[in-house]
C-alpha positions as CSV (number, residue, x, y, z in Angstrom):
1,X,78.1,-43.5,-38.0
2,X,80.4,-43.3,-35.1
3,X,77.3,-45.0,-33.0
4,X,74.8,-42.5,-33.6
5,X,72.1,-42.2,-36.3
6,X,73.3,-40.0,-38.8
7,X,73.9,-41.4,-42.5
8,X,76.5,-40.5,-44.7
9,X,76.9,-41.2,-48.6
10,X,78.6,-40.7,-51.8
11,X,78.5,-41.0,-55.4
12,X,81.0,-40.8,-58.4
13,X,79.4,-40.3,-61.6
14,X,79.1,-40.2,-65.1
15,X,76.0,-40.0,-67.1
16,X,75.6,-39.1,-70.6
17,X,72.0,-37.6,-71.9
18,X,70.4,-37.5,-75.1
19,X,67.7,-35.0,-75.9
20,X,65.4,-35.6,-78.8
21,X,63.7,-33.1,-81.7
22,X,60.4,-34.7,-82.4
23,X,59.0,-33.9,-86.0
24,X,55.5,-36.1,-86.2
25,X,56.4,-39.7,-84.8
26,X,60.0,-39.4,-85.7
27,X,62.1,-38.7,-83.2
28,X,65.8,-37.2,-84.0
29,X,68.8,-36.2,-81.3
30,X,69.4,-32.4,-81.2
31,X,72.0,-31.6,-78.6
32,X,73.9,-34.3,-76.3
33,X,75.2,-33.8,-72.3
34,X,77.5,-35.7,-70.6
35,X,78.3,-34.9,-66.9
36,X,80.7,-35.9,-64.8
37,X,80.9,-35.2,-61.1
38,X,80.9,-36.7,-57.7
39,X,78.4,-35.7,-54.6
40,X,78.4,-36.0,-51.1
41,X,75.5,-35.7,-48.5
42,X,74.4,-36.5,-44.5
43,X,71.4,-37.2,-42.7
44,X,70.1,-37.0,-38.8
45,X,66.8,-37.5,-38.0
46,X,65.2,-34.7,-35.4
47,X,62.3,-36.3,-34.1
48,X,60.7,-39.8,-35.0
49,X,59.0,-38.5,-38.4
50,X,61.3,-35.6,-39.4
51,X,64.8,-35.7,-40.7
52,X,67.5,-32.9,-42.6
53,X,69.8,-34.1,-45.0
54,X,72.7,-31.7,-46.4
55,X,74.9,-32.1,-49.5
56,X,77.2,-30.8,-51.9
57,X,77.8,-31.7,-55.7
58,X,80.3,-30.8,-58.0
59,X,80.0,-31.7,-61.7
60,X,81.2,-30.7,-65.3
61,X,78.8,-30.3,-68.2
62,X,79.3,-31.0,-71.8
63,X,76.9,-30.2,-74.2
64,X,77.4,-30.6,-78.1
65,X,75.5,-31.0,-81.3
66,X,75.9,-33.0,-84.1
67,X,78.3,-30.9,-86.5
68,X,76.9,-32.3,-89.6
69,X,73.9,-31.5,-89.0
70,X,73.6,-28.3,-87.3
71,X,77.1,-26.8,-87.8
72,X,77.8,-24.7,-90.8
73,X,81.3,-22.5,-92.1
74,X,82.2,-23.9,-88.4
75,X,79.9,-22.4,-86.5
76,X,76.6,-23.2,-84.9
77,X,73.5,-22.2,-87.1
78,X,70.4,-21.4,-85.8
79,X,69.2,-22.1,-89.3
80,X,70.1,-25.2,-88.7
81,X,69.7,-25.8,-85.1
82,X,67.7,-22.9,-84.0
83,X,69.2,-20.3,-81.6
84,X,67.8,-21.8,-78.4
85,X,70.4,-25.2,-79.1
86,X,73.5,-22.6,-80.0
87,X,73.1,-21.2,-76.6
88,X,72.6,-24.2,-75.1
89,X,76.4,-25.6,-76.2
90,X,79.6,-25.6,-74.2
91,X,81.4,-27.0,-71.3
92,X,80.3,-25.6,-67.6
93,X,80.7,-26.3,-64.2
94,X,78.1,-26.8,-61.9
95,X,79.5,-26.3,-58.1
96,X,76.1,-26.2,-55.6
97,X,75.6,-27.0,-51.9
98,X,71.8,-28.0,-50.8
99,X,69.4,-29.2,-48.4
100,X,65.9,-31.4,-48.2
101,X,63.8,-31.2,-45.2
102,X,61.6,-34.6,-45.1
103,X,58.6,-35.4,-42.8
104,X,57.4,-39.5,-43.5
105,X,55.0,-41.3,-41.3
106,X,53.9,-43.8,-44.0
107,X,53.4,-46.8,-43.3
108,X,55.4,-48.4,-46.0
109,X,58.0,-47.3,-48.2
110,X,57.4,-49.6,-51.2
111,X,53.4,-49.8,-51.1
112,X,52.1,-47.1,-49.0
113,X,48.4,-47.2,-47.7
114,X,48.2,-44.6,-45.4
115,X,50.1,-41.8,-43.6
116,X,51.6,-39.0,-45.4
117,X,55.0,-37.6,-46.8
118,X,56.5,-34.4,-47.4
119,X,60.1,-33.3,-49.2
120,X,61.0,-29.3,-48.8
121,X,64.2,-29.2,-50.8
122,X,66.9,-26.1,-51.7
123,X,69.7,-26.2,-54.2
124,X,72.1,-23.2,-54.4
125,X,74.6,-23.4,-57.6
126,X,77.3,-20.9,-57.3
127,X,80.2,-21.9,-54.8
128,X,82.7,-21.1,-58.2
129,X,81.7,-22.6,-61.0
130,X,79.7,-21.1,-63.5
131,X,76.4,-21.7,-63.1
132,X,74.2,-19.6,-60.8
133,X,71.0,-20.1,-59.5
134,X,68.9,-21.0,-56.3
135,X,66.4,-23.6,-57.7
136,X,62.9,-24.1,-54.7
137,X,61.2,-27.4,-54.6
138,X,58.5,-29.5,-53.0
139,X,57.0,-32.5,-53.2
140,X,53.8,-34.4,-51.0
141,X,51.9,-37.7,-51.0
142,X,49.2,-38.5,-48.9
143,X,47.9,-41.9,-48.7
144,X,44.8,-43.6,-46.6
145,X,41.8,-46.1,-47.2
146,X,39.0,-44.3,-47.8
147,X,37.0,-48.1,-48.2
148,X,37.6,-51.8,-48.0
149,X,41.4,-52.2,-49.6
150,X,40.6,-49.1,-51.9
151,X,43.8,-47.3,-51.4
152,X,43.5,-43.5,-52.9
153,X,46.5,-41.3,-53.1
154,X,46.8,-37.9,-53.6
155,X,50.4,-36.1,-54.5
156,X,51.8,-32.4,-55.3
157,X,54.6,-31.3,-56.4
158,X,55.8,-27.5,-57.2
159,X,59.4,-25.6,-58.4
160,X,60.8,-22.5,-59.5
161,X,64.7,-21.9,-59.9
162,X,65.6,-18.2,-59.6
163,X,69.0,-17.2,-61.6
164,X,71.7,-15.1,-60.3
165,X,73.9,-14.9,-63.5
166,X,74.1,-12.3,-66.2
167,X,72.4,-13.0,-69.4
168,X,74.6,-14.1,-71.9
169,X,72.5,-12.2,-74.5
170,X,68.9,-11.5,-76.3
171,X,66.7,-14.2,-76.0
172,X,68.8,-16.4,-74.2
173,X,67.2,-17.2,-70.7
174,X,69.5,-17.0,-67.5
175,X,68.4,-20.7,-66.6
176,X,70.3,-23.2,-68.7
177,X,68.4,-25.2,-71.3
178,X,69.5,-28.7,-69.4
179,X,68.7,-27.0,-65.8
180,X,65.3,-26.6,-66.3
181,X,61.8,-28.2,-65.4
182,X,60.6,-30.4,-68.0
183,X,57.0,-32.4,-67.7
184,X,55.3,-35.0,-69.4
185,X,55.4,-38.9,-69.7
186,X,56.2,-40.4,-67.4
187,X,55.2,-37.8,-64.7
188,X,52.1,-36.3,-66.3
189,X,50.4,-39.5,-68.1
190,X,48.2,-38.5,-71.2
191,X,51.3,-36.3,-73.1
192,X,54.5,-37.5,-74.5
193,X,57.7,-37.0,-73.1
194,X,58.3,-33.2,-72.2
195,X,55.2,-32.3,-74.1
196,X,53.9,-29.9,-71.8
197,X,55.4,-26.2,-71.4
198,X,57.4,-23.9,-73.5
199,X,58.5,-25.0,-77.3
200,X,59.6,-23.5,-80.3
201,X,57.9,-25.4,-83.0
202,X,59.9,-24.8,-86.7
203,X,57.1,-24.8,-89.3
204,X,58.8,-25.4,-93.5
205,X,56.6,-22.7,-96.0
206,X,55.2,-24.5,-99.2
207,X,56.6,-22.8,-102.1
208,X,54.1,-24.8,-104.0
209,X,50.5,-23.6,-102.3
210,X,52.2,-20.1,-100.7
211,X,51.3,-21.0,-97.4
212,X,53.0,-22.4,-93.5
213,X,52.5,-26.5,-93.7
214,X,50.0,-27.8,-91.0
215,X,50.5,-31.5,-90.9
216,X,52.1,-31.8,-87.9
217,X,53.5,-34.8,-88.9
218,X,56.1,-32.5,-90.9
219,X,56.1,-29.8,-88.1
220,X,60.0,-29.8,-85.9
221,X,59.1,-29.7,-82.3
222,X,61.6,-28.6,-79.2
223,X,60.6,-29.0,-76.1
224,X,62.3,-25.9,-73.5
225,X,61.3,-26.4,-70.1
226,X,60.7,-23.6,-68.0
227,X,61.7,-22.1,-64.6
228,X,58.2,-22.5,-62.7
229,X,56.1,-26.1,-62.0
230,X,53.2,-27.6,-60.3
231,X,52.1,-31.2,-61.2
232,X,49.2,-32.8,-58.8
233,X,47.9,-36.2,-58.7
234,X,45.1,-38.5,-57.5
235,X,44.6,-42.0,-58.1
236,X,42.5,-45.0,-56.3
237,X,44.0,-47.9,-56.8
238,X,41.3,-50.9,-57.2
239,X,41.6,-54.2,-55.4
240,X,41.7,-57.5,-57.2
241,X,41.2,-60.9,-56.5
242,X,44.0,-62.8,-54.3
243,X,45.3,-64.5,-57.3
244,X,45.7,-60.9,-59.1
245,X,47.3,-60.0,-55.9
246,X,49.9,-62.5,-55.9
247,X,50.8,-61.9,-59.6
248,X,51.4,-58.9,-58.3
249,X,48.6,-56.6,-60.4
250,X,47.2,-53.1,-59.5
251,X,45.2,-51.5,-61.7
252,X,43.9,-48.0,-61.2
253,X,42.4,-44.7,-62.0
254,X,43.9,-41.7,-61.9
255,X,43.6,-37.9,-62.8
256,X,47.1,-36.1,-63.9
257,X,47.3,-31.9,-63.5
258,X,50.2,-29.8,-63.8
259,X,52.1,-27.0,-65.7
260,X,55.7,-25.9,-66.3
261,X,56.5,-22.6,-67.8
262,X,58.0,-19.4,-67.0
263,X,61.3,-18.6,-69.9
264,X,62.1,-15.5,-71.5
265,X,61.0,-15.7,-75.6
266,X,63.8,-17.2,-77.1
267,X,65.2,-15.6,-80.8
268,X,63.3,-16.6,-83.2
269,X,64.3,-17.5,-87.2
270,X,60.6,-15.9,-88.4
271,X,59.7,-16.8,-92.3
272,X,60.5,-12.6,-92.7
273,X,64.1,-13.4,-92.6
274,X,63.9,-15.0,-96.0
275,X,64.2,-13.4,-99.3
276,X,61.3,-13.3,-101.7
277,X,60.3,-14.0,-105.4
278,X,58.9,-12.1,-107.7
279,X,55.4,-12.5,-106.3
280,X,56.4,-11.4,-103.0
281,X,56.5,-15.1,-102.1
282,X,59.1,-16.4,-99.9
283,X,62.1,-18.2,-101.4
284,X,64.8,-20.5,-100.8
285,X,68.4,-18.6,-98.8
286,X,71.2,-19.2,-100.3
287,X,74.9,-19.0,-98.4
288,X,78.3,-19.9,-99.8
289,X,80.2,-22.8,-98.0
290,X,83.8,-20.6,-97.2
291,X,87.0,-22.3,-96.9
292,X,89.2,-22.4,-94.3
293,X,90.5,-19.0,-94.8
294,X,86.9,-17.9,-94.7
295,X,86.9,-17.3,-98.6
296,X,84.3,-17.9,-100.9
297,X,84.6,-21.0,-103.7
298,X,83.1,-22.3,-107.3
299,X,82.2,-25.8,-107.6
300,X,82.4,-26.9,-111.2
301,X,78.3,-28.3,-112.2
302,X,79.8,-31.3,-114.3
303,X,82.5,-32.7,-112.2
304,X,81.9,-31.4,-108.9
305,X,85.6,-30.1,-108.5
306,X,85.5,-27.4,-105.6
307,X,88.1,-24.4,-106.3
308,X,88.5,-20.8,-104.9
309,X,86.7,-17.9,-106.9
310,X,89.3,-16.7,-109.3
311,X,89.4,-13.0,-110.3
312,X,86.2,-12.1,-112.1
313,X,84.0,-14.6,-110.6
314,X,83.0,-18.5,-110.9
315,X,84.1,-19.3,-114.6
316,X,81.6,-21.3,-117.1
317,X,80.0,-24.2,-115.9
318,X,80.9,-23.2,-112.2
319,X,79.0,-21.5,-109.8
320,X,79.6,-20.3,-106.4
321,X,79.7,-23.4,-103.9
322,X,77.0,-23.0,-100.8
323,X,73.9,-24.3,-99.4
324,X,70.4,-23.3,-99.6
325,X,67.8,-23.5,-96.6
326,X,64.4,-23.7,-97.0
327,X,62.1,-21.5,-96.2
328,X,60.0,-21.7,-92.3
329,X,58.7,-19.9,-89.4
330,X,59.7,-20.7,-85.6
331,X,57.1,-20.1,-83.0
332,X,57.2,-19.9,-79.5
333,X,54.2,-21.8,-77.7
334,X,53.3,-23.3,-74.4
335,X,54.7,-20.7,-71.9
336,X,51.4,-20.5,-69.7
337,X,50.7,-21.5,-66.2
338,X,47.1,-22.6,-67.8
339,X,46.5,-26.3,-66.0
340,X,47.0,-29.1,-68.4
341,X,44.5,-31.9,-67.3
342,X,44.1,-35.8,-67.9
343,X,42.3,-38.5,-66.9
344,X,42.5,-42.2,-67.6
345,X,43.5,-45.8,-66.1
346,X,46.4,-48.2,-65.8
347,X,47.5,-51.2,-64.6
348,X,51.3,-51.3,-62.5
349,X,52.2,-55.1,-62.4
350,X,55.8,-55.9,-60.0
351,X,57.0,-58.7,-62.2
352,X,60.3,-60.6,-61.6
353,X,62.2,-58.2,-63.7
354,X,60.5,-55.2,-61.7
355,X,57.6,-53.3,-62.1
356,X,56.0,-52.7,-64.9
357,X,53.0,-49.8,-65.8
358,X,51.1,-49.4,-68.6
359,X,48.5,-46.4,-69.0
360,X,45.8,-45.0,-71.4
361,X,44.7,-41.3,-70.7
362,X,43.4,-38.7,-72.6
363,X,44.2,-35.3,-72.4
364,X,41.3,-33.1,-71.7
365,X,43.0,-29.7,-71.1
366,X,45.7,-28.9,-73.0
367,X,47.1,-25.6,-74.6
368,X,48.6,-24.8,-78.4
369,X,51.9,-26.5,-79.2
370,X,51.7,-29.6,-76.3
371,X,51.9,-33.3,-77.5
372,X,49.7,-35.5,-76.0
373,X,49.7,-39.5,-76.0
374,X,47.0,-41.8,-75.5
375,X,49.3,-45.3,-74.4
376,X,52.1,-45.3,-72.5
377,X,54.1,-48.0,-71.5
378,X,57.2,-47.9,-68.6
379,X,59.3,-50.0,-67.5
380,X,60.9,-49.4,-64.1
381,X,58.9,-47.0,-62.9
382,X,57.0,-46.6,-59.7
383,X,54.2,-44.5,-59.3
């Protein structure tokens, strides 16, 4: 620009997110984000292998759940939803100003087999808006050949967002639900997406045996990132034959470690909060369904006619019109800075339709609550 190296760029946006509940191999939406916002940003280089690059973003969040399904008399339930995804709801905007400071001496950007690269960047939220925080992060490679065309590759990468807004109650962190560190596939192969790190697990009660279900296949799982991460890397990529080479195949192996954690303990709905039979077992909760004057109603058994409660009560055949939940118990897991560790191999093939990776890894440290995957397959990713 203006005949001198400095770089200047721009983006209008808007992206709409889904995050998903997992509850054994099914996988169900929870809340929804949609932002919209534009950012602006420069570079200058100050010497041949370091550069600074500034920019500003401004963007409005919208974050919703499914009112059939976790809504109920109008309202957010955390019966439903849990208290963590009632917090996490409404519209925000996000006004931050930030900087990265880069040194890169590879020597290639696509393929890289030696030199090294380093990313020191800062993101301050809070020029209006309201969302405040200052969120710290770093991220390294280091490439060389240690023999022949082996190419081995070691990478780091650490964060921590400190908040600078008031709580907004019990159990509800400072740090956003959608602003926080999340880790897993694709990043950390050998777990499932966000599998690592805090979660609140919601756990039905079997009226029929008296006792928390353990098949985890009927377990809810919500993944609820944290403020702190570290995530290393190191991986030798093996060389193939030329005709491998020209179909583009490079196969490795690889060893994955990393945490994210760091949340205050979120509310929980604990199995106590549920009324109990006569042999002290716990029982079903029931509510009414109000209108829209917030009155209770009858529902008639035979026809299903819905009416308000006359005076004296739900008449015969009727009986007050409500829902009842289940019994469970919420628990809080994963918020440790204990490493998770995996090991395993893949293959990354650059194909005409762009690159390709598949994995298999296995999990060999790993702490209560995190969901670990042996396959994984990606499509447009580059490790």
């Amino acid at each position: 620009m203006f005949d001198r190296n400095i770089a200047i760029g721009g983006d209008i946006f808007r992206r709409d997110f889904n995050s998903f509940q997992f509850q054994g191999s099914e996988r169900n939406t929870t809340y929804e984000q949609t932002t919209t916002g534009f950012q602006v940003r420069t570079g200058v280089p100050l010497t041949e292998f370091w550069s600074v690059a500034g920019r500003y973003g401004l963007s409005y969040d919208d974050v919703t759940l499914d009112r059939s399904q976790f809504f109920f008399n109008g309202v957010c339930d955390p019966l439903l939803a849990g208290r963590y995804l009632c917090d996490a709801i409404g519209k925000r905007t996000t006004s931050s100003v930030g900087y990265s400071l880069v040194f890169d001496n590879l020597n290639n950007r696509i393929r890289p087999s030696g030199g090294q690269r380093g990313v020191l960047s800062q993101d301050f939220a809070g020029l209006g808006g309201s969302v405040k925080y200052l969120r710290t992060r770093f991220e390294g490679a280091k490439y060389w050949r240690p023999f022949g065309q082996f190419i081995l590759s070691a990478s780091v990468e650490a964060g921590y967002i400190i908040p600078f807004g008031k709580s907004r109650g019990p159990g509800d962190d400072r740090i956003r639900l959608t602003d926080r560190f999340y880790l897993g596939e694709p990043e950390m192969r050998g777990f499932d997406i966000r599998g690592i790190g805090p979660r609140v697990q919601r756990i039905p009660f079997d009226t029929a045996t008296g006792a928390l279900v353990t098949d985890r296949q009927q377990i809810e799982d919500n993944a609820l990132g944290g403020r702190a991460l570290y995530r290393g890397r190191l991986e030798l990529e093996i060389p193939l034959g030329s005709g491998a080479r020209e179909l583009g195949l490079r196969p490795s192996i690889f060893v994955d470690v990393g945490s994210v954690f760091n949340i205050k303990n979120p509310t929980l709905t604990r199995l106590s909060s549920f009324p109990v039979d006569a042999n002290g077992r716990p029982t079903s909760l029931f509510r009414p369904i109000l209108d829209s004057s917030g009155s209770q109603q009858c529902i008639n058994t035979t026809t299903g006619a819905v009416i308000p409660i006359p005076t004296g009560g739900c008449a015969t055949g009727s009986q007050v019109f409500g829902n009842t939940f289940a019994p469970f118990d919420e628990r809080f897991l994963g918020d440790t800075w204990k490493p998770r560790l995996s090991v395993g191999f893949g293959v990354n093939w650059n194909s005409p339709f762009g690159p390709f990776r598949i994995d298999i890894a296995r999990a060999l440290l790993k702490e209560p609550g995190d969901d670990t995957k042996l396959f994984t397959f990606n499509v447009g990713t580059q490790f």
